[in-house]
N, C-alpha and C positions, 0 to 999 in steps of 0.2 A: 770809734770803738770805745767800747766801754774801761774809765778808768779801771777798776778793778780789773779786768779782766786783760789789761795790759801788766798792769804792776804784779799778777799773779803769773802769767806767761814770762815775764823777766827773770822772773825768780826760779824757773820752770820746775814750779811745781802743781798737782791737778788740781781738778774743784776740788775733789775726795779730802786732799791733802789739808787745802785750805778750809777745806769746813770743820775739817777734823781739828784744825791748829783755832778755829773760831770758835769754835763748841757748837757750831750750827749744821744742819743737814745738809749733805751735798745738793738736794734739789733747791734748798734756799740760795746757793750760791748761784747755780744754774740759773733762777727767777731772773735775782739783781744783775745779774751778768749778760742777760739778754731782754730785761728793761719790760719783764714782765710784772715785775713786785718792785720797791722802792724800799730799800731799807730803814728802818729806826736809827736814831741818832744811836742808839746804845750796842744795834747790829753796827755798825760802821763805823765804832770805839771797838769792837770786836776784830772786826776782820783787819781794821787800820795796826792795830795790835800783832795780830797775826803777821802781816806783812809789814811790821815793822818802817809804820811809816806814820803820819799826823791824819788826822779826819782833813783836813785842810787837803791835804795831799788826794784822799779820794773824791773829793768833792771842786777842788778846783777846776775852773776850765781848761783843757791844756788848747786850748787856740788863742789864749791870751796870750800868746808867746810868738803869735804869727801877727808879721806886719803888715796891714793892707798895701 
């Protein structure tokens, strides 16, 4: 699942919400969210901002966490 669209369901708030808190249109979060668009480094300082979390944070693997 797409990180963003986990760390925004945590938070349980909508795309609307988050694009709103990003300055971006809810269809752009929609895109990123279902890996139709790729955001800019300066969208994903956005939305990282909005969800109050690091670009590291969106962009990391979360299966580095799993042990084979």
């Amino acid at each position: 699942m797409n990180k963003i669209k986990v760390l925004r369901e945590q938070r349980k708030i909508t795309q609307q919400q988050l694009a709103r808190m990003a300055g971006v249109a809810q269809s752009t979060i929609h895109y990123i969210e279902t890996g139709q668009k790729s955001p800019t480094l300066k969208l994903l300082e956005k939305i990282a901002l909005a969800l109050d979390v690091s670009v590291v944070d969106l962009i990391e693997n979360t299966q580095n966490n799993i042990s084979p």
